[in-house]
N, CA, C and O of each residue as an XYZ file, in Angstrom:
772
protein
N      84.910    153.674     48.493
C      83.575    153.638     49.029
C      83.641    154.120     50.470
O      84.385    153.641     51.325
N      82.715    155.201     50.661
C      82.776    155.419     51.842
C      81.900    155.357     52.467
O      80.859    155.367     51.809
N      81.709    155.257     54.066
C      81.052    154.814     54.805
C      79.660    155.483     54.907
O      78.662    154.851     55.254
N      79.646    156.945     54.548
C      79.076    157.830     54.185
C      78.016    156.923     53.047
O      76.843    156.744     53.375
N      78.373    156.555     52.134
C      77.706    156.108     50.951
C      76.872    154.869     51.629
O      75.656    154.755     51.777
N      77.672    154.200     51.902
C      77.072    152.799     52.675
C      75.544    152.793     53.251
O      74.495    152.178     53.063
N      76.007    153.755     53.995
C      74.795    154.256     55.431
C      73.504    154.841     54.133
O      72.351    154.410     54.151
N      73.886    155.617     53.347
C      72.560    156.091     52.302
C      72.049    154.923     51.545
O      70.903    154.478     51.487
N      73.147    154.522     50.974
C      72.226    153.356     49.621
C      72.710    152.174     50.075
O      72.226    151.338     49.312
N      73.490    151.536     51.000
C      73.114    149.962     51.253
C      72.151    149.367     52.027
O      71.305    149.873     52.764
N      72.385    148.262     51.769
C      70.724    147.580     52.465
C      71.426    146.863     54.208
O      72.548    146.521     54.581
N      70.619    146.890     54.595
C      71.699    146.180     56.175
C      72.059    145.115     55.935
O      72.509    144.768     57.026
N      72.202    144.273     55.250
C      72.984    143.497     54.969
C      74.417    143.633     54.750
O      75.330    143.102     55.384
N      74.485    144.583     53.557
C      75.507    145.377     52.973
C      76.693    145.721     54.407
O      77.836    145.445     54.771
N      75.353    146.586     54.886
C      76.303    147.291     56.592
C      76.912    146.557     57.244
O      78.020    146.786     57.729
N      75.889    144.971     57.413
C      76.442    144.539     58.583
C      78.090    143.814     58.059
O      79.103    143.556     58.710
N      77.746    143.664     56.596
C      79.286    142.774     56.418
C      80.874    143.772     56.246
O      82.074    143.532     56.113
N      80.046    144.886     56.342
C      81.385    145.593     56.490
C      81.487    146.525     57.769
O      81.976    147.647     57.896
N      80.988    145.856     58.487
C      80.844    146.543     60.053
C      82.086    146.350     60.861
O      82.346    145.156     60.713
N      83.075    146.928     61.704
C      84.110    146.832     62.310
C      83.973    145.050     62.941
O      84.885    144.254     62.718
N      82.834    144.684     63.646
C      82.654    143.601     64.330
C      83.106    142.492     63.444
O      83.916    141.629     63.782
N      82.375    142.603     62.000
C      82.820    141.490     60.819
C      83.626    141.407     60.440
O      83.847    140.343     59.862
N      84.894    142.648     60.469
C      86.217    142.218     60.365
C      87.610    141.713     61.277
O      88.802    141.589     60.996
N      86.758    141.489     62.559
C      87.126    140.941     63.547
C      86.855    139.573     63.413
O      87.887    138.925     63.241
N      85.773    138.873     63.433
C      85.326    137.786     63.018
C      85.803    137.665     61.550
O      85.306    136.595     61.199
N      86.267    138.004     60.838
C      86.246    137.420     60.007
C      87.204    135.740     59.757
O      86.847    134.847     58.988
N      88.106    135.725     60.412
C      88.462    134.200     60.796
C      88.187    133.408     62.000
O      88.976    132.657     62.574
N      86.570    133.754     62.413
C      86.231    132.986     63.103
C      85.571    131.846     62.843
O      85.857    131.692     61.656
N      84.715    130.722     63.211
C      84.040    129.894     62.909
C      82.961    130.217     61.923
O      82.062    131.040     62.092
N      83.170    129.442     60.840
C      81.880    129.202     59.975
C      80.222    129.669     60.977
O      79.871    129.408     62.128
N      79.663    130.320     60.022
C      78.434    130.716     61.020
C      77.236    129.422     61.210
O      77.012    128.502     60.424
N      76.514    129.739     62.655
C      75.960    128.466     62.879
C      74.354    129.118     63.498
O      73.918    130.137     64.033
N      73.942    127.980     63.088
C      72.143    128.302     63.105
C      71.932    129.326     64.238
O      72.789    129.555     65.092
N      70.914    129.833     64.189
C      70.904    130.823     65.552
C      70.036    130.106     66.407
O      69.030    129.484     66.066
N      70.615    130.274     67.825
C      69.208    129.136     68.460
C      68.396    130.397     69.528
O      68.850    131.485     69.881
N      67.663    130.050     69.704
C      66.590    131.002     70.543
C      66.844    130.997     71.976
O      67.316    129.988     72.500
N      66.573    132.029     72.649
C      66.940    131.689     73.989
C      66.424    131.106     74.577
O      66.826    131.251     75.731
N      65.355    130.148     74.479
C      64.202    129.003     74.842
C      65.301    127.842     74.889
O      65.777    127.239     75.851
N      65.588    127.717     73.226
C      66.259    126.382     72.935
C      67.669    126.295     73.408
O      68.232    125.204     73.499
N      68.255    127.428     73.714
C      69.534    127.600     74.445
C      69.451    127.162     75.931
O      70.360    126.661     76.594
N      68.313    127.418     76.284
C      68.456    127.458     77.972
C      68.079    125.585     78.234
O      68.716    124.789     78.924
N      66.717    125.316     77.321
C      66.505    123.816     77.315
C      67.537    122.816     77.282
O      67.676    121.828     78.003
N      68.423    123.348     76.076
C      69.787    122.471     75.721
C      70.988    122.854     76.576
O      72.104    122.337     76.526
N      70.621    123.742     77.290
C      72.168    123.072     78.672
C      71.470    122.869     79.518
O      72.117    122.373     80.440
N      69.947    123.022     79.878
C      69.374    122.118     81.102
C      70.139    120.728     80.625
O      71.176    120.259     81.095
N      69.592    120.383     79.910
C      70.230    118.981     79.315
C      71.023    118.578     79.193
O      71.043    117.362     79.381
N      72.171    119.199     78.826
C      73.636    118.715     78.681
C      73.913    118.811     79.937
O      74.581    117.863     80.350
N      73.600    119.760     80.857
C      74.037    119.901     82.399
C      73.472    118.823     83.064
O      74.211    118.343     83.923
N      71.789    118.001     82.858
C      71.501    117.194     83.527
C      71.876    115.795     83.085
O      71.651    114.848     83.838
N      72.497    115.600     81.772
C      73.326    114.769     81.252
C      74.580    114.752     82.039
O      74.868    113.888     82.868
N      75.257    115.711     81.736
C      76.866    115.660     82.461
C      76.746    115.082     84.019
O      77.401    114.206     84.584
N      75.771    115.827     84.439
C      75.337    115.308     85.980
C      75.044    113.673     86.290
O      75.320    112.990     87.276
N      74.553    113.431     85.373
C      74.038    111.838     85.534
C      75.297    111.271     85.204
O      75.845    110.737     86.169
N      75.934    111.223     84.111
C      77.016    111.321     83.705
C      78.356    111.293     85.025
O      79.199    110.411     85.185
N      78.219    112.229     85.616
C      79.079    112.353     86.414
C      78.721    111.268     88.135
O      79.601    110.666     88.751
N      77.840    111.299     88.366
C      77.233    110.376     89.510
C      77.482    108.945     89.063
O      78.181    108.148     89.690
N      76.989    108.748     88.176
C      77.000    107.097     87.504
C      78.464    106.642     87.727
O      78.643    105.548     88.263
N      79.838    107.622     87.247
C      81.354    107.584     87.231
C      81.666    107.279     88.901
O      82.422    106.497     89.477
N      80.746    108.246     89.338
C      81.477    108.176     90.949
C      81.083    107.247     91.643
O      81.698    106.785     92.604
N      79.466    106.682     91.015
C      79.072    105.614     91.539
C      79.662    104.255     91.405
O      79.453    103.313     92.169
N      80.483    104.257     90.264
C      81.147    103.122     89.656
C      82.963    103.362     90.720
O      83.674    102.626     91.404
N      82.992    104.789     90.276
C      84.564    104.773     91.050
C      84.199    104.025     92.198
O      84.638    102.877     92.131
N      83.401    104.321     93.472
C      83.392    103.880     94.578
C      83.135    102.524     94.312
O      84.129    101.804     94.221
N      81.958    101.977     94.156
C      82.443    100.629     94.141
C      83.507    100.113     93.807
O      83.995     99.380     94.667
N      84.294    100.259     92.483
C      85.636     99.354     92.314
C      86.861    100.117     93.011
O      88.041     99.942     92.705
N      86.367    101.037     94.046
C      87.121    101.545     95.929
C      86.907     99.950     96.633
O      87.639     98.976     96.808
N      85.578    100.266     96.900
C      85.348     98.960     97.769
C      85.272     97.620     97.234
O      85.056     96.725     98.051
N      85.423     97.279     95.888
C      86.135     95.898     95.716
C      87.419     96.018     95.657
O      87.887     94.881     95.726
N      88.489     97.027     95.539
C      89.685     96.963     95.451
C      90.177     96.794     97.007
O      91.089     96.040     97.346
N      89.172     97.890     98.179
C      89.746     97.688     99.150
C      89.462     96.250     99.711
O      90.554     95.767    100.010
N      88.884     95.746     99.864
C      88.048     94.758     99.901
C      89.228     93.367    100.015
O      89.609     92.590    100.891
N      89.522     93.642     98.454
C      90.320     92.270     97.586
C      92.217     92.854     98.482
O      93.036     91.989     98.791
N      92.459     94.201     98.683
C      93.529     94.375     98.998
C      93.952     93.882    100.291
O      95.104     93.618    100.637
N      92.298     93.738    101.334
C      92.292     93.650    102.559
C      92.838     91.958    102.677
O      93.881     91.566    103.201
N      91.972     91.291    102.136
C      91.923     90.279    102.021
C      93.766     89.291    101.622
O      94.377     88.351    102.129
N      93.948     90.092    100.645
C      95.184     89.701    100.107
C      96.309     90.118    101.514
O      97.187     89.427    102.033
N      95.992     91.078    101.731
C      96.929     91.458    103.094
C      96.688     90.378    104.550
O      97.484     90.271    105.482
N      96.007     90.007    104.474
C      95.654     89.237    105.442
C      96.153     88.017    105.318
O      96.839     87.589    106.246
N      95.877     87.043    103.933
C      96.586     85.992    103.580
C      98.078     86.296    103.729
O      98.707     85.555    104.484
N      98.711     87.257    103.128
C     100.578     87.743    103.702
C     100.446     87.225    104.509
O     100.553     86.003    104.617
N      99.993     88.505    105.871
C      99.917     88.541    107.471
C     100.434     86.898    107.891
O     101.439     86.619    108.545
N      99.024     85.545    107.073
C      99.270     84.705    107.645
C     100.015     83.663    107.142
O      99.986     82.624    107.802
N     100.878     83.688    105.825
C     101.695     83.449    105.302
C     102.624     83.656    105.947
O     102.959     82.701    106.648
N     103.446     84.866    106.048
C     104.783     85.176    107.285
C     104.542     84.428    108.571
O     105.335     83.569    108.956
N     103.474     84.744    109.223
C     103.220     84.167    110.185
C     103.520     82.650    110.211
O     104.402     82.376    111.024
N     103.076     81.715    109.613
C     103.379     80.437    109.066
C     104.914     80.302    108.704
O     105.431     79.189    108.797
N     105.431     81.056    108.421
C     106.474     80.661    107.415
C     107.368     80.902    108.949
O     108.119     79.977    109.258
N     107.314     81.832    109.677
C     108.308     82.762    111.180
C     108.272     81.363    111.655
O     109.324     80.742    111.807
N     106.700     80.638    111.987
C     107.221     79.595    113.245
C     107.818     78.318    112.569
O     108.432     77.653    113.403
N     107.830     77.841    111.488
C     108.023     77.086    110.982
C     109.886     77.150    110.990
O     110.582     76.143    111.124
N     110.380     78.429    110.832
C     111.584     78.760    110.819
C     112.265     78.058    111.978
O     113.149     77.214    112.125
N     111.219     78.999    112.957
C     111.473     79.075    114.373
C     111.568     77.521    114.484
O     112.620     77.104    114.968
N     110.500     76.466    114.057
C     111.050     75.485    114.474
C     112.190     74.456    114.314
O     112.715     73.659    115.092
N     112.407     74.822    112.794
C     113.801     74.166    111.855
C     114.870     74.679    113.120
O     115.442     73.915    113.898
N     114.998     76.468    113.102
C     116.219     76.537    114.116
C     116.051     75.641    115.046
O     117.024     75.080    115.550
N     115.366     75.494    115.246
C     115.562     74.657    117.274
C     116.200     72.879    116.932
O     116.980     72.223    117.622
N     115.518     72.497    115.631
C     116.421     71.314    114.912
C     118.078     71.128    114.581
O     118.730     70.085    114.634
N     118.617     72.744    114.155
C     119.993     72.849    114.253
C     120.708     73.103    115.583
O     121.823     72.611    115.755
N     120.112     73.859    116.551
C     120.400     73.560    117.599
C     119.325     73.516    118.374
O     118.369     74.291    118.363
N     119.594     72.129    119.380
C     119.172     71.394    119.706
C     118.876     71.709    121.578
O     117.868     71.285    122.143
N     119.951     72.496    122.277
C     120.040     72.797    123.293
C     119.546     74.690    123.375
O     119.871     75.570    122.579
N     119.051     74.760    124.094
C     118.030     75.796    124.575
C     119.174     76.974    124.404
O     118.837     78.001    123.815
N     120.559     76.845    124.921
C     121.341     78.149    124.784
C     122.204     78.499    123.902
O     123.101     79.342    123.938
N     121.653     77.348    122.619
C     122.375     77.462    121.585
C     121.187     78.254    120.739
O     121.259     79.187    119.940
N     120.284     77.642    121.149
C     119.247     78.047    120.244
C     118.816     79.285    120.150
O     118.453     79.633    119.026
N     118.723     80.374    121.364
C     118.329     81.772    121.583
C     119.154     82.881    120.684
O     118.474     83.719    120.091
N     120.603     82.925    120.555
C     120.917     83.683    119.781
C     120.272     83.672    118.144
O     119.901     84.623    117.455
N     120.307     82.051    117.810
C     119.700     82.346    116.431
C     118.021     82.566    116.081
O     117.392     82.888    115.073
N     117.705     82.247    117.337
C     116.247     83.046    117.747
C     115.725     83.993    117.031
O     114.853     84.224    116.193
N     117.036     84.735    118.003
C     116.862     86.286    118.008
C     117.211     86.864    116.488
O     116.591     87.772    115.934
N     118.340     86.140    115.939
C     119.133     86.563    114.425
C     117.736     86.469    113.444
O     117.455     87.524    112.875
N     116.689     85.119    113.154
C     115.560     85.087    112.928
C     115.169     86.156    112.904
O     115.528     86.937    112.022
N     114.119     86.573    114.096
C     113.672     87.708    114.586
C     113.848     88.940    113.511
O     112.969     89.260    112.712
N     115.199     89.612    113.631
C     115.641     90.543    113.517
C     115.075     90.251    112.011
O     114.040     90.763    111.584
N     115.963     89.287    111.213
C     115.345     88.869    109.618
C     113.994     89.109    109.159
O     113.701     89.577    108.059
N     113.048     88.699    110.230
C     111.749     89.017    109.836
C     111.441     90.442    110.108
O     110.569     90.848    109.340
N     111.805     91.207    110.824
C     111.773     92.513    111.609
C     111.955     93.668    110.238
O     111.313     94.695    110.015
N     112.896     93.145    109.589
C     113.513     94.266    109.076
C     112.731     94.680    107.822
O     113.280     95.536    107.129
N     111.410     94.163    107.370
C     110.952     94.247    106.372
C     109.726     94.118    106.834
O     108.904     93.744    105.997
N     109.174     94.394    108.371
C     108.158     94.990    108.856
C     107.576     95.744    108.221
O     106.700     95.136    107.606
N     107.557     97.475    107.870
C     106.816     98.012    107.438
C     106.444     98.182    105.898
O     105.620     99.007    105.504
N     107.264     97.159    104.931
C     106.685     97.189    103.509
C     105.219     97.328    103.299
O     104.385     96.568    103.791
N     105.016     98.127    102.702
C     103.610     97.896    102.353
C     102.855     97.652    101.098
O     101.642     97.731    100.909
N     103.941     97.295    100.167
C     103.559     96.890     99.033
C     103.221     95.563     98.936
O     103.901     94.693     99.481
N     101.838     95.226     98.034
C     101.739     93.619     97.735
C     102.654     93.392     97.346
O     103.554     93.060     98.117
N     102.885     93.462     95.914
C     103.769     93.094     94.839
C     105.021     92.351     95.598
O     105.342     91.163     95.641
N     105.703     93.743     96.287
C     106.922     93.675     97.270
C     107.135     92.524     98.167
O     108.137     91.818     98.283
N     106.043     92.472     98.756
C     105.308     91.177     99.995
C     105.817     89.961     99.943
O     106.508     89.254    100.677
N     104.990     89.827     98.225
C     104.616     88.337     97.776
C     106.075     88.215     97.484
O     106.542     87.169     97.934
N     106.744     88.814     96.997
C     108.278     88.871     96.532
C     109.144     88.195     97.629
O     109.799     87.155     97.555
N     108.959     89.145     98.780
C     109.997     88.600     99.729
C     109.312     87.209    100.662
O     110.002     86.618    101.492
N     108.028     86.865    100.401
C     107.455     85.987    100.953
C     107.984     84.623    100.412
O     108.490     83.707    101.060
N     107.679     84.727     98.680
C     108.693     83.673     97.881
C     110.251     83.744     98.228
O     110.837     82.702     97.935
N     110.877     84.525     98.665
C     112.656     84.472     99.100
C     112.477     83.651    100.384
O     113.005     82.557    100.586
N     111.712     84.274    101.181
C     111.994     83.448    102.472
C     111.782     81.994    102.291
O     112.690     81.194    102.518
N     110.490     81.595    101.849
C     109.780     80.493    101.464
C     111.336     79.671    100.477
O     111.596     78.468    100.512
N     112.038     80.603     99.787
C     113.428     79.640     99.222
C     114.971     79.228    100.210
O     115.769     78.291    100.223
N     114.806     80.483    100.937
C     115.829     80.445    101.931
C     115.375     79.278    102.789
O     116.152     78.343    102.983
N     113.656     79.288    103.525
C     113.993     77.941    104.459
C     113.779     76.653    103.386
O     114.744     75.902    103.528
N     113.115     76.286    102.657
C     113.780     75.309    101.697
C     114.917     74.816    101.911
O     115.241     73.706    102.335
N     115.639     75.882    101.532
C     117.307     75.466    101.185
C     117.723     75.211    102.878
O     118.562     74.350    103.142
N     117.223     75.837    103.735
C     118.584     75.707    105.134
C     117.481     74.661    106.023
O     117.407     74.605    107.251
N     116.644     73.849    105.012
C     115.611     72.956    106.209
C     116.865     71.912    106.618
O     117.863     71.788    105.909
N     116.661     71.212    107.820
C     117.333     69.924    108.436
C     116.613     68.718    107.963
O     115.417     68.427    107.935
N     117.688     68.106    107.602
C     117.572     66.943    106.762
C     116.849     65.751    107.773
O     115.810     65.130    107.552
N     117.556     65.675    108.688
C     117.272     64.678    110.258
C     116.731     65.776    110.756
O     117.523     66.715    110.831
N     115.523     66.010    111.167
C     115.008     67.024    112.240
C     114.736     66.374    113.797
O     114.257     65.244    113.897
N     115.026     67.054    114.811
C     115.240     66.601    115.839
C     113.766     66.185    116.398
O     112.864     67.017    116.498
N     113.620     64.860    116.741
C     112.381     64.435    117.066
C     112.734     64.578    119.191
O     113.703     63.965    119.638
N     112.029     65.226    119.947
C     112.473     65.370    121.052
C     111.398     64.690    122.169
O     110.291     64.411    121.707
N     111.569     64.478    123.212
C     110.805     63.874    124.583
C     110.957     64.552    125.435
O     112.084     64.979    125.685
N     109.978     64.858    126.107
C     109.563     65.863    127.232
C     108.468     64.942    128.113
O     107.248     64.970    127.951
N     109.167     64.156    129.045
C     108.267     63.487    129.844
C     107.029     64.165    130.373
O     106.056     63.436    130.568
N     106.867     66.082    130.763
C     106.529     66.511    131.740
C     105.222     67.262    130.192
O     104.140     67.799    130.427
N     105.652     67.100    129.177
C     104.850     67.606    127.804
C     103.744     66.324    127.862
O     102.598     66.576    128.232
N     103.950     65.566    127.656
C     103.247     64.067    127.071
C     102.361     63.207    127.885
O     101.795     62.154    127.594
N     102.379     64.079    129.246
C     102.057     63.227    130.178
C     102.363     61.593    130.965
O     103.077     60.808    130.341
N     101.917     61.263    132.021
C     103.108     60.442    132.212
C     102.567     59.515    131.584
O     101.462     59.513    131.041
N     103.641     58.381    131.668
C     103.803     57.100    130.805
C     102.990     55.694    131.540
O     103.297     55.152    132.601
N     102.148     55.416    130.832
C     101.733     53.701    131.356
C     102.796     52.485    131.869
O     103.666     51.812    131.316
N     102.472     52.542    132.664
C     103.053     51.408    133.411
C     102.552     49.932    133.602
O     101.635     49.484    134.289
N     103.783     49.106    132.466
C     103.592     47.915    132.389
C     103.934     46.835    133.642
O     105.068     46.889    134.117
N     103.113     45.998    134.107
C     103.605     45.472    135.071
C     103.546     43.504    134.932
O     102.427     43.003    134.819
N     104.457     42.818    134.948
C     104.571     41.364    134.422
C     103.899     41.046    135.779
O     103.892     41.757    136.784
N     103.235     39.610    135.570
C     103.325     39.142    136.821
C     103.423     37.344    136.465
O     103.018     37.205    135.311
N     103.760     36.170    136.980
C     103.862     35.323    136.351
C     102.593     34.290    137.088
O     102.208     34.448    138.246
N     102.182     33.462    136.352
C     100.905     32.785    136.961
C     101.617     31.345    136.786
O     102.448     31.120    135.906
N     101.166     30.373    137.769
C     101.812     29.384    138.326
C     100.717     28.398    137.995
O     100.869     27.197    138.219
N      99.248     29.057    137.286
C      98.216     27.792    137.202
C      98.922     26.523    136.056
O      99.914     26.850    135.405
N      98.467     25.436    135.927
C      98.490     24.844    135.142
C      97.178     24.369    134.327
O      96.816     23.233    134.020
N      96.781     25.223    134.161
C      95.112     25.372    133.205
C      95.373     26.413    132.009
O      95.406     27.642    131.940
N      95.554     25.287    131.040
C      95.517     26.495    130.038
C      94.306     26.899    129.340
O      94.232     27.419    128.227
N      93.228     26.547    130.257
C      91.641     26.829    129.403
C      91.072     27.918    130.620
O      91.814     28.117    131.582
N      90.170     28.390    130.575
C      89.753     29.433    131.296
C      90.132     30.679    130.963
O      90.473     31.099    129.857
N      89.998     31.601    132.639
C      90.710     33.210    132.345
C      92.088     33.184    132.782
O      92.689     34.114    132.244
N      92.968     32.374    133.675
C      93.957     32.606    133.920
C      95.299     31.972    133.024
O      95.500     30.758    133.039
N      95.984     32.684    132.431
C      97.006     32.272    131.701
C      98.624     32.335    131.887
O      98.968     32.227    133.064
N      99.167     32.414    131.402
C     101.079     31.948    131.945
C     101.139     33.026    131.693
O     100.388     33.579    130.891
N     102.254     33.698    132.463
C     102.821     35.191    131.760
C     102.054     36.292    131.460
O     102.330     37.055    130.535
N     101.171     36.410    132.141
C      99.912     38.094    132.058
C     100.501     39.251    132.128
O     101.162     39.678    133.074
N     100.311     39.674    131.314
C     100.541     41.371    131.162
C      99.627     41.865    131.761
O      98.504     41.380    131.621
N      99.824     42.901    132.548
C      98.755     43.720    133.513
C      99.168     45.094    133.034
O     100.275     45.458    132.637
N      97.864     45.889    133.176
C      98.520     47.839    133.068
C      97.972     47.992    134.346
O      96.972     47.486    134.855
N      99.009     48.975    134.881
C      98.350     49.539    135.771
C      98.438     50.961    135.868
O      99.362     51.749    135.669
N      96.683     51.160    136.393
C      96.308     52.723    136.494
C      96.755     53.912    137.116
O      96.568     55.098    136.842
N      97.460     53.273    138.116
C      97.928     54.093    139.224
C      99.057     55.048    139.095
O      99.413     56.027    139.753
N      99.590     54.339    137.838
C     101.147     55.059    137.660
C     102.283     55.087    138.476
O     103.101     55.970    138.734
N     102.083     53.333    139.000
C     103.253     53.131    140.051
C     103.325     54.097    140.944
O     104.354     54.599    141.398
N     101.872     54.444    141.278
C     101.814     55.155    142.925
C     101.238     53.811    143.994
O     100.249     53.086    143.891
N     102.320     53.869    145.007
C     101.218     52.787    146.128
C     100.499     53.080    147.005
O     100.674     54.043    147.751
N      99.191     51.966    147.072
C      97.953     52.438    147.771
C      98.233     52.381    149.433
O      97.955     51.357    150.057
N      98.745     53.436    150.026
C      99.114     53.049    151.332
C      98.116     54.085    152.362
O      98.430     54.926    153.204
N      96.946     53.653    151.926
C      95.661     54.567    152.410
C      95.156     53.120    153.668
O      94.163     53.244    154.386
């Protein structure tokens, strides 16, 4: 059959299925309704103003669970912050219980120090809470059993001063009695005004 023949006695139908184009297509997709260029242009307004809404609603949602994550991360970082913080002076104070004198105490001060120092810039929670529970086991374990209870006259302010005085009445009814305890205000300063 030749093409010649085709073109005289087939009907366009005939033509179009043996047209170079149709044997290109021929393992393409099953054929599909034809849509008009009205209904073409309507239906990706739509899918485009779908995808769009679609897409805002996502970003609107991403950002918020931004700002509850940053939010909850801030927060959690802050409790650390004051966790270490708590946990450093608390250290700080056990050392000063093992030693007891001021120039014993500065080197392991400083050894402290350095311990907490060195894991300064982690910035992982996970990591945090991790080494927050180690420390939290280490002073556990190295607390002082007897912790040093200390006096600092010049901390506490000064001390009341008891003063006896003995009474010679022989009335034991009234205000004056045997053996009076007196305080006095002055703080064993004398009034030599």
């Amino acid at each position: 059959m030749s093409f010649r023949f085709l073109v005289q006695y087939a009907s366009p139908i005939t033509l179009r299925s043996f047209s170079p184009e149709r044997k290109r297509l021929r393992f393409a997709q099953p054929f599909r309704r034809q849509i008009s260029s009205d209904e073409r242009l309507k239906t990706t307004k739509e899918c485009w103003g779908e995808r769009r809404e679609r897409e805002e609603r996502e970003k609107r949602e991403r950002e918020r669970d931004e700002r509850v994550s940053t939010a909850a991360y801030v927060a959690r970082r802050a409790a650390q912050k004051e966790k270490v913080r708590i946990l450093y002076r608390r250290a700080l104070r056990d050392t000063l219980n093992w030693a007891v004198h001021r120039h014993l105490f500065y080197p392991d001060a400083d050894a402290l120090r350095e311990r907490f120092e060195t894991n300064k810039h982690v910035e992982d929670p996970d990591t945090i809470d991790r080494l927050i529970a180690n420390a939290e086991a280490t002073y556990n374990k190295w607390r002082h059993p007897d912790p040093y209870i200390g006096y600092n006259p010049f901390f506490l302010g000064p001390p009341v001063v008891l003063s006896f005085t003995k009474s010679y009445s022989t009335c034991w009814e009234g205000t004056s009695g045997i053996g009076q305890i007196e305080i006095v205000y002055d703080y064993g300063k004398e009034d030599n005004d």
